[in-house]
C-alpha positions as CSV (number, residue, x, y, z in Angstrom):
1,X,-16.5,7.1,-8.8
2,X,-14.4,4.9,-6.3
3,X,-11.4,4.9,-8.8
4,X,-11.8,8.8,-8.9
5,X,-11.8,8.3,-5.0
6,X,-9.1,6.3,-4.4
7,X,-7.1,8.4,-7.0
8,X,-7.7,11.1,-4.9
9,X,-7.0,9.9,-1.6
10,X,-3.6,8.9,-3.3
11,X,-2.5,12.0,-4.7
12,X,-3.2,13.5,-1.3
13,X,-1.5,10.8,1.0
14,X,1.6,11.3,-1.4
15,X,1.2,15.4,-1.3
16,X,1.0,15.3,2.6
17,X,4.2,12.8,3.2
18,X,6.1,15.3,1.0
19,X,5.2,18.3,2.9
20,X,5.6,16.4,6.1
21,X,9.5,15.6,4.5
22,X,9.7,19.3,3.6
23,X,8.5,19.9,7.1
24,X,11.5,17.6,8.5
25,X,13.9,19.1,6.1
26,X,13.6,22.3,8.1
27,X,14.5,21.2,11.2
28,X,17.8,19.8,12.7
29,X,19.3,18.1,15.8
30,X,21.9,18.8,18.3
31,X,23.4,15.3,19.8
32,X,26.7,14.3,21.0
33,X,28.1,13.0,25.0
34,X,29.2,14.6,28.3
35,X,32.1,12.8,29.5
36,X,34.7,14.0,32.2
37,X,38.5,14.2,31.0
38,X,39.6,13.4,34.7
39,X,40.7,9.9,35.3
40,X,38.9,8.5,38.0
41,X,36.5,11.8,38.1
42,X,32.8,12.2,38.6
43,X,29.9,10.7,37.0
44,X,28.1,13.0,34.8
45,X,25.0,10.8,34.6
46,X,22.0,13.3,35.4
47,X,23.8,16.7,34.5
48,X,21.8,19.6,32.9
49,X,22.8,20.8,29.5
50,X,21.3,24.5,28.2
51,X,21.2,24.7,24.4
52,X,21.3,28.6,24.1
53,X,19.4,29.5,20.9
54,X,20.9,33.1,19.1
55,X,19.0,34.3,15.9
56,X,21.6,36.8,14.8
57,X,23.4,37.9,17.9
58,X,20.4,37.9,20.2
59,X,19.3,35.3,22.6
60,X,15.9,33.8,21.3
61,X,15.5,30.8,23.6
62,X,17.1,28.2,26.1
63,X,16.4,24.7,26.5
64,X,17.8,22.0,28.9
65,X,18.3,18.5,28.5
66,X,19.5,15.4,31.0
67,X,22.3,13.7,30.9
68,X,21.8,10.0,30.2
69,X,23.6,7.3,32.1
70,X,26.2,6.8,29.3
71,X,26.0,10.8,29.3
72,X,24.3,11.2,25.8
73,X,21.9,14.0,25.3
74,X,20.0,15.6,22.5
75,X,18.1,18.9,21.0
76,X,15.4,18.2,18.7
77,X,13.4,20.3,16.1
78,X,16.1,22.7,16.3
79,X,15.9,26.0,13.2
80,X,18.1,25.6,10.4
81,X,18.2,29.2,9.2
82,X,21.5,31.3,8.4
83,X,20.8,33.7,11.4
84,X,20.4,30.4,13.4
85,X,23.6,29.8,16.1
86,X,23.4,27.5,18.9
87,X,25.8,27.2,22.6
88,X,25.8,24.4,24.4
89,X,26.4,24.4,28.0
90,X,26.9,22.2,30.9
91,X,27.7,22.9,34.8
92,X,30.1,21.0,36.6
93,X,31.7,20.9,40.0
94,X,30.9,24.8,39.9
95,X,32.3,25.3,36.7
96,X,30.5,26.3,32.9
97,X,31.9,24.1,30.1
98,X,30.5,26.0,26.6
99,X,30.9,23.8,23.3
100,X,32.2,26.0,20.2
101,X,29.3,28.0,18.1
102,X,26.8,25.3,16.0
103,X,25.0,26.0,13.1
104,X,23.0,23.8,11.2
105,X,22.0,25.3,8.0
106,X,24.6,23.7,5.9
107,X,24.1,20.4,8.2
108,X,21.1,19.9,10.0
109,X,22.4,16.4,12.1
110,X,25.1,17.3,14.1
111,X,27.0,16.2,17.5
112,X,29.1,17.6,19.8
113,X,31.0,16.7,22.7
114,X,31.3,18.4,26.1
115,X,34.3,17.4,28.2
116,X,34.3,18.4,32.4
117,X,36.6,18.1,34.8
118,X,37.6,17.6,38.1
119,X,39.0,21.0,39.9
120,X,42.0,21.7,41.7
121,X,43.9,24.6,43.2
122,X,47.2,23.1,42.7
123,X,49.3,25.3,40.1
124,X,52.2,23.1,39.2
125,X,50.4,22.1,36.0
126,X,50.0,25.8,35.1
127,X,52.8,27.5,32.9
128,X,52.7,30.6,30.1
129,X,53.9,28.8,27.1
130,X,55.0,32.4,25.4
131,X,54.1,36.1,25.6
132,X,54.8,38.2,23.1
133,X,54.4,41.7,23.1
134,X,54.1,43.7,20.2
135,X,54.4,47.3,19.5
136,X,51.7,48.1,17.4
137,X,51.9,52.0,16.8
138,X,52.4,55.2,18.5
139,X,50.5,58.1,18.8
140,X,52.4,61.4,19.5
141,X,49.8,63.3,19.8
142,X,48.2,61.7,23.5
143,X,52.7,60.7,24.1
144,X,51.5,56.7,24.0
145,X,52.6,53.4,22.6
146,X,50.0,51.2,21.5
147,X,50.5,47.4,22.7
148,X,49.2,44.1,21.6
149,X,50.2,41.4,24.6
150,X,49.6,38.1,24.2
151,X,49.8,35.2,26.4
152,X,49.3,31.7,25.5
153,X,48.9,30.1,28.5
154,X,48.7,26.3,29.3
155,X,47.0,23.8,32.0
156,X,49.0,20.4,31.3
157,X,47.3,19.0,34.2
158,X,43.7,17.2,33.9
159,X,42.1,19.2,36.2
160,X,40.6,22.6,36.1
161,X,42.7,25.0,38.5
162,X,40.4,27.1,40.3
163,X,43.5,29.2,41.1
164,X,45.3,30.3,44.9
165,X,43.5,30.7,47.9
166,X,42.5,33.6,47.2
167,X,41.0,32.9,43.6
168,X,43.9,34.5,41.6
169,X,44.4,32.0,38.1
170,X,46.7,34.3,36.4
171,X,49.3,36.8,37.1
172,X,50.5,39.1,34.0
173,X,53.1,42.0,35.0
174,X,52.1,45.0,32.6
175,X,54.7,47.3,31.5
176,X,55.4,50.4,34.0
177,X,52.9,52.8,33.4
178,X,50.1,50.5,30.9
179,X,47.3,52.6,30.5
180,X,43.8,52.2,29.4
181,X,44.4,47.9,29.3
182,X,41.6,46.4,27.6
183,X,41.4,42.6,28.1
184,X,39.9,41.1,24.7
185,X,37.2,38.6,24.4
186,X,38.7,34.6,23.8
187,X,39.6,34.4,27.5
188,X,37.5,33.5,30.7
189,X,39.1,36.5,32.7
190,X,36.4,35.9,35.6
191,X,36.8,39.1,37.6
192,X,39.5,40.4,36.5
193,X,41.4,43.4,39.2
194,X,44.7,45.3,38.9
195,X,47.2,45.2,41.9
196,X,50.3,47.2,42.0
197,X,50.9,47.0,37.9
198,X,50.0,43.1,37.8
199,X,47.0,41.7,36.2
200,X,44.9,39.0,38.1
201,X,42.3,37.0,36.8
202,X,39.9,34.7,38.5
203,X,38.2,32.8,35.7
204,X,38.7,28.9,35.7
205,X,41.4,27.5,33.7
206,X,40.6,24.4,32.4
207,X,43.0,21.8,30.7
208,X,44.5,23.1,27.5
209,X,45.8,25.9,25.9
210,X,43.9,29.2,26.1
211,X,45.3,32.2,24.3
212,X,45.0,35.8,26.7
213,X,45.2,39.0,24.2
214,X,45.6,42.5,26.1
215,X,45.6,46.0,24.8
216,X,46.8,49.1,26.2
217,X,49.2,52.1,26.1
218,X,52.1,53.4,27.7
219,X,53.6,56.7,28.3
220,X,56.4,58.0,26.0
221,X,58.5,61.7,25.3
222,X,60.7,62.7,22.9
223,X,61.1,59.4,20.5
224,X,61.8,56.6,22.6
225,X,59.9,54.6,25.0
226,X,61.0,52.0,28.2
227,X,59.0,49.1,28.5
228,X,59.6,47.3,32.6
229,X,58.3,44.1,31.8
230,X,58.1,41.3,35.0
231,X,57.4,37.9,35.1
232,X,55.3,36.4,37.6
233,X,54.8,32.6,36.5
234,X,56.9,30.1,34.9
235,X,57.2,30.9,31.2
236,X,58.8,29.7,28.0
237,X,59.7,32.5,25.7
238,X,59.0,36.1,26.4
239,X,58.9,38.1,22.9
240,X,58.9,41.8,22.0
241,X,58.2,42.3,17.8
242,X,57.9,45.7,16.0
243,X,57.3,45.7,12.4
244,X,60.8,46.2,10.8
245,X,61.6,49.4,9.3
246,X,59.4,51.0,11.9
247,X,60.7,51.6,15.1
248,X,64.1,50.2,17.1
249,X,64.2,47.9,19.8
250,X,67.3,47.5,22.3
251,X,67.2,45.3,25.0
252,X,70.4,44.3,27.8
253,X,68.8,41.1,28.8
254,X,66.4,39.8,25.6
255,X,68.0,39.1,22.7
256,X,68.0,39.9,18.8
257,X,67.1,36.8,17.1
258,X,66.4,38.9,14.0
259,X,63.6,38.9,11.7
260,X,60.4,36.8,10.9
261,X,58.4,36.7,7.7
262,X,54.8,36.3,8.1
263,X,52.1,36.6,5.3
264,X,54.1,38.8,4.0
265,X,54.9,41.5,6.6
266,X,58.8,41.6,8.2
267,X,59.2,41.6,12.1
268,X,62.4,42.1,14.1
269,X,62.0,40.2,17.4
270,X,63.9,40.5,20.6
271,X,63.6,37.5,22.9
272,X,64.7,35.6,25.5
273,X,63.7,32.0,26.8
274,X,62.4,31.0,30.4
275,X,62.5,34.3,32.1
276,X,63.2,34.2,35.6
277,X,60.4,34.6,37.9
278,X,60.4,38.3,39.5
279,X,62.7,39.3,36.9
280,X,62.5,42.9,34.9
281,X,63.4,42.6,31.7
282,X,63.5,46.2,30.2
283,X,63.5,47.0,26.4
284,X,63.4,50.4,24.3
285,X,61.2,51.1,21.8
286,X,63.4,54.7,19.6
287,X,62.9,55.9,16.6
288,X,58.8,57.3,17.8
289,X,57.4,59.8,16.2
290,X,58.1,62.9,18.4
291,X,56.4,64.0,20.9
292,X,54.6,67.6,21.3
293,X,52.7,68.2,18.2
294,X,49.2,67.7,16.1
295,X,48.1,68.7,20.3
296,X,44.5,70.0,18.7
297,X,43.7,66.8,16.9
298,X,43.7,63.5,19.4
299,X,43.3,60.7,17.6
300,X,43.0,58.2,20.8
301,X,44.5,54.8,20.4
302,X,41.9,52.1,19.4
303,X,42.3,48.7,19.5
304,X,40.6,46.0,17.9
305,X,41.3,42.1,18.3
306,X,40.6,39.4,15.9
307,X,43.4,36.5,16.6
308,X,43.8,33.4,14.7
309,X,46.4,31.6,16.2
310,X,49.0,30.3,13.1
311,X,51.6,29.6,16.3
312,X,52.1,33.2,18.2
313,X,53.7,35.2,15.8
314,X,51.0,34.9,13.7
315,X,48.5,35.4,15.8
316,X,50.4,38.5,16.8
317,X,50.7,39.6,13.0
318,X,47.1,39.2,13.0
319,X,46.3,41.1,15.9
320,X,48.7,44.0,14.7
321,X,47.2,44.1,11.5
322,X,43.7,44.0,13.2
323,X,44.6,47.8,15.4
324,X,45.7,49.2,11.7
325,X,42.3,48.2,10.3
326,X,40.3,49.6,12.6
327,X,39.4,53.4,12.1
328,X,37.0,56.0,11.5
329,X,33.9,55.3,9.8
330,X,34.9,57.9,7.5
331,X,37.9,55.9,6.4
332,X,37.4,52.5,4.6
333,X,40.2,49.8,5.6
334,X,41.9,49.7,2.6
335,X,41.9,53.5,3.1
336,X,43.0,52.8,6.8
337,X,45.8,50.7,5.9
338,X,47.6,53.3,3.7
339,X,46.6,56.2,6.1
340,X,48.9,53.9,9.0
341,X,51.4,53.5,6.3
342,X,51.8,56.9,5.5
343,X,52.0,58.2,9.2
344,X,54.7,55.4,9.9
345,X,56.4,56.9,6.5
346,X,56.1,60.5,7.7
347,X,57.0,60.0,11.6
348,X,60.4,57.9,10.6
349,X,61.3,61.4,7.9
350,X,61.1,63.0,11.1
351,X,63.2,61.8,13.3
352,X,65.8,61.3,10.0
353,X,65.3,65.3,9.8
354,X,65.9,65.5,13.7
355,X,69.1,63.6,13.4
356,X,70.4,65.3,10.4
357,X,69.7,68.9,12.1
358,X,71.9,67.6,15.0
359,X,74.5,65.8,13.0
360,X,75.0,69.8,11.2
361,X,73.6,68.5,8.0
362,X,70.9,70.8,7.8
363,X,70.8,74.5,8.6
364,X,68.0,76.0,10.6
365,X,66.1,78.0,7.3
366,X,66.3,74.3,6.0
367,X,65.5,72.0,8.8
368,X,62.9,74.6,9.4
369,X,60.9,74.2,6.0
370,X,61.2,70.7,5.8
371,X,60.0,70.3,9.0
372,X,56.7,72.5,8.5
373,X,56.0,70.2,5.2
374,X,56.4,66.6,7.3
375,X,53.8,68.2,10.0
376,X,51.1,69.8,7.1
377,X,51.0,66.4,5.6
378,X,50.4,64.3,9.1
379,X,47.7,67.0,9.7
380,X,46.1,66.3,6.8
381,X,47.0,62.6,7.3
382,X,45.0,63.3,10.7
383,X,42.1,65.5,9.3
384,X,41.5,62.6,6.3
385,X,41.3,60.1,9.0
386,X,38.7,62.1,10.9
387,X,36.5,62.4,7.9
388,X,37.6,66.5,7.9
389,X,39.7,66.9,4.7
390,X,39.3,70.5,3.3
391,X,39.1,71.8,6.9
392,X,42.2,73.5,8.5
């Protein structure tokens, strides 16, 4: 009877350390250092760091930890589930320092470190490494240009600037009539404002490079466009792309430095390298689709972001690409991307028709019927995107 005991007892001290492991298994931790990337800065002994909990994209929970004197810290008993995503943040000198996304269900022990700084408000350090803008489409129909701007901007100090004395960081020119600007998540923008045609932004701008990605349209008749672009900080290259074979750019002051390959897809660039501050640099954007018809059918520029920075053309390639994948429900993306192609296709056959007509290649009977087959195919181009084919 004691062996049957003791047998027993065994079986169950073995079955509850394996459950206790499974128990374990389940859980993770969250470990790693504060440590402030400004010689001779602060301590960071005694700070607060907030692990922000998200089960899919919803907040579940916060929890804080201290900062230990050699500015260590750690989140135990933390879920390991795929829907499981974690933010670490810590406060200091007035600013919010956020660690990348964590997850832990492919590796429940993992560390992270969270660097600080001191602040300043002296801009020397600050400089926009590049901006390129990049004409993304056109819509005739609302007589705007679709843009993709993006800045990559760069703190080479060790200090966080805090910006001017009156909080401006950044100061972006926008094109002479921008419309509808949309500043894209990625970038700390703080409060963001619009001042006689220049963008200011009041977020903190910590040591680095941080990349700023703006949408918006502007204005256009007939088939060409004028973009006024200023500069109002020191910058290294200022770039305008268009997808070759599309539209034609022309500039007096930037210069044709030809084409660029990437992932497949040919740009033509015009560029020109450190822009004078509180210069204009204006470029034209021909060959548009014309202006003045498809009126009953707005299809509203929409612009949708998702940069991966492979040096800035690519990430403007990617961002281009992104505005031609986005469309109606209706439409799947692979369906989308041919739909863009197809417009692009039709809009350049019209303005070859236009020119022919006025070179006298064409008579009027001609240009006439030629004409009426480009637009019934764009309006159907238009009705498939909008999920109405069949419907006149």
């Amino acid at each position: 009877m004691r062996f049957r005991h003791a047998v027993f007892f065994c079986v169950f001290a073995l079955l509850a350390v394996t459950w206790s492991s499974a128990q374990a298994q389940e859980t993770g931790t969250i470990s790693g250092r504060v440590q402030n990337g400004t010689p001779g800065g602060g301590s960071v002994a005694g700070l607060t760091v907030t692990l922000r909990h998200f089960t899919g994209m919803q907040l579940a929970e916060e929890r804080q930890a201290q900062v230990g004197q050699d500015g260590s810290f750690a989140f135990e008993g933390l879920a390991t589930g795929d829907q499981d995503a974690y933010l670490l943040v810590v406060r200091y000198a007035g600013v919010e320092y956020v660690s990348p996304m964590v997850q832990l269900n492919q590796q429940p022990q993992q560390t992270v470190e969270l660097t600080v700084y001191d602040t300043t408000n002296d801009a020397n350090a600050v400089r926009v490494n590049s901006r390129s803008i990049v004409i993304a489409g056109a819509s005739p129909e609302l007589r705007a240009v679709d843009v993709m701007d993006i800045v990559i901007v760069e703190n080479g100090g060790d200090r966080t600037y805090l910006g001017d004395t009156n909080g401006v960081v950044l100061r972006i020119p926008l094109p002479q009539g921008a419309q509808e600007i949309s500043p894209q998540p990625g970038f700390n923008y703080g409060q963001p404002r619009l001042e006689n045609g220049v963008l200011l932004t009041t977020g903190p701008l910590p040591p680095g490079q941080q990349t700023v990605v703006l949408s918006y349209t502007v204005r256009y008749e007939g088939t060409r466009a004028t973009l006024a672009i200023g500069t109002a900080m020191p910058t290294g290259t200022l770039r305008v792309l268009v997808r070759d074979g599309t539209y034609r750019l022309s500039s007096r002051s930037l210069i044709d430095t030809g084409t660029v390959e990437v992932s497949g897809v040919t740009y033509r660039v015009l560029a020109v390298d450190a822009p004078v501050v509180g210069d204009t640099h204006v470029v034209q954007v021909s060959g548009l689709p014309r202006t003045g018809f498809l009126l009953d059918l707005p299809l509203g520029p929409s612009i949708a972001i998702a940069v991966g920075l492979l040096g800035v053309i690519a990430a403007s390639t990617l961002a281009f690409l992104a505005l031609r994948r986005r469309r109606s429900p209706a439409v799947s993306p692979d369906d989308g991307d041919r739909v863009s192609d197809e417009r692009l296709q039709l809009a350049a056959e019209l303005n070859r028709l236009d020119e022919a007509r006025a070179a006298g290649e064409l008579d009027e009977a001609e240009y006439t019927e030629r004409r009426s087959a480009i637009l019934r195919q764009l309006r159907e181009l238009v009705l498939r995107e909008k999920g109405l084919e069949g419907r006149t």
